[in-house]
N, C-alpha and C positions, 0 to 999 in steps of 0.2 A: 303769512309770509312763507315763502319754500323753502323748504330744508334745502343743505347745501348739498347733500346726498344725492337727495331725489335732482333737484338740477344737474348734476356732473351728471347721473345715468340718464337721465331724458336727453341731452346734449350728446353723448357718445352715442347712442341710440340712434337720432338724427343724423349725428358725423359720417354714420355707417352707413345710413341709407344715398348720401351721399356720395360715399367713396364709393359704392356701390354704382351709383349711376355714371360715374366714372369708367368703369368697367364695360358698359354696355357695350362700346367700341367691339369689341373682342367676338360679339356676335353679329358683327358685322362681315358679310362676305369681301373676299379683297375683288379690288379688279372688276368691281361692279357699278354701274355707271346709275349716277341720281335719276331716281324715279319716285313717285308719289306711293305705289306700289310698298317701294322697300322704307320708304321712311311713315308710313302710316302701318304697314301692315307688317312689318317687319321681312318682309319678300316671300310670305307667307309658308315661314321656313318653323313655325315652333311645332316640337315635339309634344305627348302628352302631358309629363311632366310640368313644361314650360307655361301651358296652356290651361293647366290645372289649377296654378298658381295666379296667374295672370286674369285667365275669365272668373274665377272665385274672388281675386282681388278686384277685381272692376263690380263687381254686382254687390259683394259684399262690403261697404261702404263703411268709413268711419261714422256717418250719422245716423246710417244704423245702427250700426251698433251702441250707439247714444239714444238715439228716439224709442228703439222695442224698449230698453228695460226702463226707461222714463214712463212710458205710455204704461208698465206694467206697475210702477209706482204709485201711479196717477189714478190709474182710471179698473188695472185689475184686469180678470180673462182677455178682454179683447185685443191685449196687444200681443198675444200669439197667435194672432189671424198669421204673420208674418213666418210660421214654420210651414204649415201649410202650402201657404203660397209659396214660400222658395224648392216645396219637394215636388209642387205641380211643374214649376220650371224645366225639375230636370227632363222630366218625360217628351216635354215640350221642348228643349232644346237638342234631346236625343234627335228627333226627326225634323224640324223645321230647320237648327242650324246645317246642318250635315247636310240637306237637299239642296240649303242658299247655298251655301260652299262650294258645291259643285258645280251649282250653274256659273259661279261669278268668276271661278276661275276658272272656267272655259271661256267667256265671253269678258275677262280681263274687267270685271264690275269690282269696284271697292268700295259702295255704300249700296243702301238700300234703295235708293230714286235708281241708281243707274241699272239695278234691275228693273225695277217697275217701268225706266223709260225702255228698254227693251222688250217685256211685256206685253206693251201694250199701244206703244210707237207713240208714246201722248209727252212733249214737251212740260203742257201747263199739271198733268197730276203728277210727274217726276216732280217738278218746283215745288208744289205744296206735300209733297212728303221730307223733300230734305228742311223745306225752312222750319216743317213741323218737329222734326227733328231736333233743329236748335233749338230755337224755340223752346221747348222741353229740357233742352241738356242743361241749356243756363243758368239757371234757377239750381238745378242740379248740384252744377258746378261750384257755386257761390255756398250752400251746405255743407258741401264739403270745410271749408274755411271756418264756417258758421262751427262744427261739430269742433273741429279744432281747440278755436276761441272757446267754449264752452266748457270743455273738458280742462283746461291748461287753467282756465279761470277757476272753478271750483275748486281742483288741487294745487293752486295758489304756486303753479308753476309760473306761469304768464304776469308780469309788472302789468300795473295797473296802469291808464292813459297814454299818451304817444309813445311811452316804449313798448310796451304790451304791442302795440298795431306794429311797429316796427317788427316785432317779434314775428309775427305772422307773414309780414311784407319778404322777411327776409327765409322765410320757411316755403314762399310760392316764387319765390326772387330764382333761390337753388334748383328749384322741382322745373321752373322755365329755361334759365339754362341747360339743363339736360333733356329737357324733351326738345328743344330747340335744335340742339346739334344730333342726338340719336334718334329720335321719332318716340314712335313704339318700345323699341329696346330698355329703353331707359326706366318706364315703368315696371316692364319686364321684370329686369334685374332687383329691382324695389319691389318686385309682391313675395321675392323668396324671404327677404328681411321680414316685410310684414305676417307674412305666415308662419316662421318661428316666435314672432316676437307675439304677435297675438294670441297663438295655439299655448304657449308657454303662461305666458301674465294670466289666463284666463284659468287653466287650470290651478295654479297656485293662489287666484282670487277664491275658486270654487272652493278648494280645499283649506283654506283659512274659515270660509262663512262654515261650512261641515265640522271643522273643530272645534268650531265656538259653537254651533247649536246643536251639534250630536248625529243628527240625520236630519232629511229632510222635511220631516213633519213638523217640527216647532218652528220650521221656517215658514210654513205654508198657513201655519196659525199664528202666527207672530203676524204675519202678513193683513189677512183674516181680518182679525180687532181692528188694525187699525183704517183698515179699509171701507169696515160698515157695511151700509145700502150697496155699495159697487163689490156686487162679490167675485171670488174665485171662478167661480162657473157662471156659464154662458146659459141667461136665459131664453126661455123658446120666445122671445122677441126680439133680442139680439142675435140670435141664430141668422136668417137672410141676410143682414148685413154681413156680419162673421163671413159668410158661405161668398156672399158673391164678391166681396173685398180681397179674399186670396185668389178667386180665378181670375176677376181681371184685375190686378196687379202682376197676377206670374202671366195674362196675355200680353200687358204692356210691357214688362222687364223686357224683352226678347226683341221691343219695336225700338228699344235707345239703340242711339249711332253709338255709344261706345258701349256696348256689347254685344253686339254685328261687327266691331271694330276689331274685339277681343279675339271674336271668334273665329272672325276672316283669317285672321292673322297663326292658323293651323295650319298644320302642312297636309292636312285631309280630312276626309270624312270619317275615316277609322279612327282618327285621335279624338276626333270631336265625340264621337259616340262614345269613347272609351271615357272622355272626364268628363260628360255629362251624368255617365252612372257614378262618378267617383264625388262629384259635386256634393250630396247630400252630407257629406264630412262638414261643407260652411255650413249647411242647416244646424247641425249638431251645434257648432258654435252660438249661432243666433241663437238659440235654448236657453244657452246659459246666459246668455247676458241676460234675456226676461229672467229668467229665476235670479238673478243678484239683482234686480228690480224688486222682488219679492223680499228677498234679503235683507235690501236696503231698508225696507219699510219694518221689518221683525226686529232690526237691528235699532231701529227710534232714528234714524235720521233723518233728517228736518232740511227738506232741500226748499231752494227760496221759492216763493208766489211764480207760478207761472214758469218756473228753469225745472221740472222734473227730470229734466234729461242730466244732470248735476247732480243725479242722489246716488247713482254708482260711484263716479270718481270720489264723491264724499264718502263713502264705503270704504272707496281702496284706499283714503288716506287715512280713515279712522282703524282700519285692520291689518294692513302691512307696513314692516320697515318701512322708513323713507327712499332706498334705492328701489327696491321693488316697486316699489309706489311709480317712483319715475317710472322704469319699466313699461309698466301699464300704461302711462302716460303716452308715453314714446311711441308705443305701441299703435294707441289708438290714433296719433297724429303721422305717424305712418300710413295707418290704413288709410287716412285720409288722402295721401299725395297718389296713390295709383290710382283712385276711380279717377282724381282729377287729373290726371293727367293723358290720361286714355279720353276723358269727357270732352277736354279742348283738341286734341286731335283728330277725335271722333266730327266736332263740329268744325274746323276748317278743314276736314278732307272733304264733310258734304257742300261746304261753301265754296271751293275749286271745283271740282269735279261739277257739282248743279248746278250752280249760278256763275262762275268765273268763268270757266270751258263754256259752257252750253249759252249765255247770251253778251261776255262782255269780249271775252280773247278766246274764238274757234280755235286758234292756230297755237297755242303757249303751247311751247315746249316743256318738257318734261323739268328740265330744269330748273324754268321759271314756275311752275306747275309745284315744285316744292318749295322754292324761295316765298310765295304767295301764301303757302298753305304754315309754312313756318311764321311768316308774319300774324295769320290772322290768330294761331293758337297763340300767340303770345297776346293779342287783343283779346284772347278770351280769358287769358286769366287778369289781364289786366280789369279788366270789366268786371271780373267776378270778386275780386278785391276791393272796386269802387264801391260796389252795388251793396258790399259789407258793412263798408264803413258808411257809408252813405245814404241807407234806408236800417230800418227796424228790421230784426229779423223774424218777425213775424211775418213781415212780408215780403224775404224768400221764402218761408215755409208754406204762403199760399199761393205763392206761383208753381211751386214745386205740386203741391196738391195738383194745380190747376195742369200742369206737366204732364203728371200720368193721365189723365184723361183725357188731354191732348193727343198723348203718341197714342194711346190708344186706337184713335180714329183712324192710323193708317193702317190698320191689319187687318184689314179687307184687299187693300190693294198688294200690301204684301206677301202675307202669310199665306190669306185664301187665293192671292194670285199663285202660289207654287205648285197649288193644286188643278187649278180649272183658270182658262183663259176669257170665260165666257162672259164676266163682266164687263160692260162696257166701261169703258173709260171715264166718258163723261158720266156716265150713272155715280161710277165710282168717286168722281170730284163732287157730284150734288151729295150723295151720300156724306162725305166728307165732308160738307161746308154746316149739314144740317145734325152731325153727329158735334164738329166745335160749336156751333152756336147754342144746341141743347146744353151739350155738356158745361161750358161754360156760368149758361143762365143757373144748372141746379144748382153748381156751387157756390155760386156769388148767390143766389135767394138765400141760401141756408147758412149765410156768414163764412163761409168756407169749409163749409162742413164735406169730404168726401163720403158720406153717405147721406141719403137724401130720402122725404117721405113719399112713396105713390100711392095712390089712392086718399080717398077719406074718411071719416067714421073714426068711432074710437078709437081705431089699431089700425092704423095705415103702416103698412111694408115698408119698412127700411131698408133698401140696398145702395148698391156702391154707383154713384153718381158717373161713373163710366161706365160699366156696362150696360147700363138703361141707353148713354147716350150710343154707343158702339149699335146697340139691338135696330137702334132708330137708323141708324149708320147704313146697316144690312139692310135694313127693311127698304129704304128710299133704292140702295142699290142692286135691289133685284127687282124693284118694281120697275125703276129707271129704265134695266137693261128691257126689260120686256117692252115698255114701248119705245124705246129709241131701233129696237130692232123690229119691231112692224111698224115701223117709219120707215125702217130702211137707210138709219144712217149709217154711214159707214163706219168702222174701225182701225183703228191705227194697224201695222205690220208689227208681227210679234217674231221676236229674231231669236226668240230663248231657247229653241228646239226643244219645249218642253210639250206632253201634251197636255191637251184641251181641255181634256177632265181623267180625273183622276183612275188609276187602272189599277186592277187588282193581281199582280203575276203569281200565275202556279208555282208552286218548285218540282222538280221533273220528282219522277215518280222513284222513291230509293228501292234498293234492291243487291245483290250481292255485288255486281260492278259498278253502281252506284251509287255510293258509301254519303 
């Protein structure tokens, strides 16, 4: 049962993040007229600062922050595939978001299809990148909830049966109300909460587990014993996996609609570059949560069959006060409301904009254009609340698997589109129909395993069940392009004013008036 403690601070906690989205109003321009623009992307007015917070709070997920230090409970080295991967991001969001940004707000795009429709002039591969999009996010979405539930359960904040769901219902009840009337904003304002509140509980978790075991070595051998066969380091078998599990996870981060959402929603190219280098600060966070995964296990606690993701909160309730303990709680069901909240944004912007504009109402005006788009994010978290209550959570966690390797498929048409125009379209859709069906079948053979065996013999190659399918993805669409173009089919009009393939510009030659 929860102390009365730790409940009052998880509740003020929450209060905050509330009163807080209350506020967002305040970053709203006066005198400006409803547009899908200003309520998705905030009228793509955020500063560094804003933007630092904001896209750190969208990527960096309350279930993650639950799943790495589970996984390192569980299973041991492998679950810091996950630093890795989030520091190849940065590099990768330094130049790919920063190039989308510029195209999209010259040519007024606020997802990822309505570049690729202008691209590449192709109606039917714009469709299947935004519905691929959702598709992906949903699952997403519904984790988010899932982490929640999990965390609040184990530290015996959350009543058990209909009040308990109540508890949750009215935690995505509030978070919809204010993305409803603010958009964008509302999250916004909710990742400054969540970034004190998590930078803070994490450290004071840190240095609680360091007081009790001196430094960090009796924590890594504490770990160690109890772990066995699955040790600390990565053997050269699990190495390929390890290796290609963080590249393509930090290619797929970058193809979710609500982190193209996040990003959009800059006021340039200079801020974006500047908090992509500032990004690797969340990395440092995701560190520690696997090490108090390690923690957890030196410390003897005994998280149930199958909930690893439960042996931290059980940590912070067996080692801090009970208000701190809240704290942490609060914290972590914080972080959960801003990915989700950018997540369902992120998918009814591409469901107005792709599908709503483009084959049901050419002509919606701007302001039905947000009333639509407000409806459907409220269908999205509605959906994501059913799908909770109403399936196992094991299977969102294998839709979500199935997710990344999903959006993976479209970073051909996106990614490699910013570079070179020269794929064909249709290449590009066969590619894509032969990258989901691959990717799909490794998963679902291997029980839902995202890493999959190639080859045979003893020691068959284990890597990451998306980039195998991505590889297959490329391969169909360059072969595609080669004979669809000694065919002679044509190609759509590319309206991006970007060029055809990639250039390499000099910088003029420095010299004493040339500084």
């Amino acid at each position: 049962m929860a102390d009365g403690a730790m409940t009052a601070t998880f509740l003020a906690v929450i209060g905050g993040a509330s009163l807080l989205a209350v506020t967002a109003r305040r970053l709203r321009p006066v005198d400006r007229l409803p547009s899908l623009e200003g309520w998705a992307l905030a009228d793509r007015s955020l500063g560094p600062g804003w933007t630092w917070l904001l896209l750190g709070g969208t990527i960096f997920t309350a279930y993650t922050f639950t799943a790495v230090p589970g996984l390192a409970y569980g299973n041991g080295a492998p679950a810091f595939f996950a630093v890795p991967y989030t520091v190849i991001v940065c590099p990768l969001a330094f130049v790919l978001l920063s190039r989308l940004w510029s195209v999209a707000r010259r040519h007024g795009y606020i997802t990822a299809a309505d570049f690729v429709r202008g691209r590449y002039g192709s109606p039917p591969l714009a469709l299947v990148v935004a519905l691929t999009g959702i598709l992906a996010t949903m699952p997403y979405l519904a984790l988010q909830l899932i982490g929640i539930r999990a965390v609040l359960t184990a530290g015996g904040v959350q009543p058990r049966g209909v009040a308990g769901d109540l508890v949750l219902v009215a935690l995505f009840a509030g978070l919809a109300v204010a993305t409803y009337r603010h958009g964008l904003r509302a999250p916004t304002v909710i990742s400054a909460l969540k970034a004190v509140a998590v930078f803070v509980s994490l450290t004071a978790v840190t240095w609680l587990v360091l007081e009790r075991f001196g430094d960090p070595g009796p924590v890594f051998d504490g770990a160690a014993a109890r772990l066995g066969d699955r040790a600390l380091l990565l053997s050269p078998a699990q190495q390929p996996a390890y290796a290609t599990l963080a590249l393509g996870s930090a290619l797929a981060l970058l193809m979710y609609p609500h982190v193209l959402t996040a990003g959009f929603a800059a006021d340039g190219p200079r801020t974006l570059r500047k908090v992509s280098v500032a990004l690797p600060a969340w990395t440092g966070l995701l560190a520690l949560f696997g090490f108090l995964g390690f923690a957890a296990l030196a410390a003897g606690v005994r998280a149930p069959h199958g909930g690893a993701e439960a042996a931290v909160p059980m940590l912070v309730d067996r080692l801090m006060p009970a208000p701190l303990a809240g704290l942490v709680f609060a914290a972590i069901a914080v972080g959960a409301l801003v990915p989700a909240a950018v997540m369902s944004i992120a998918a009814a912007t591409s469901f107005v904009r792709n599908v709503y504009v483009e084959y049901v109402h050419p002509t919606a005006t701007p302001k039905r254009q947000v009333r639509i788009a407000k409806a459907v994010s409220l269908t999205a978290k509605a959906g994501a609340v059913a799908f909770v209550f109403g399936l196992r959570d094991q299977d969102a966690i294998n839709l979500q698997l199935l997710g990344g390797v999903w959006i993976l498929q479209i970073f051909p048409a996106v990614a490699v589109g910013l570079f070179t125009g020269r794929l064909h379209p249709r290449a590009l859709l066969a590619g894509w129909a032969v990258g989901m069906a691959s990717g799909t079948y490794l998963v679902v053979r291997e029980g839902f395993s995202s890493i999959v065996p190639l080859g045979t013999g003893a020691g068959p190659l284990e890597i990451y069940a998306g980039l195998a399918a991505l590889l297959l993805n490329l391969a169909v669409a360059v072969a595609g392009t080669a004979a669809l173009t000694r065919l002679g089919v044509p190609r759509g009009a590319d309206t991006t004013d970007l060029p055809s393939r990639l250039t390499v510009r000099r910088r003029p030659e420095t010299g004493a008036n040339n500084p």
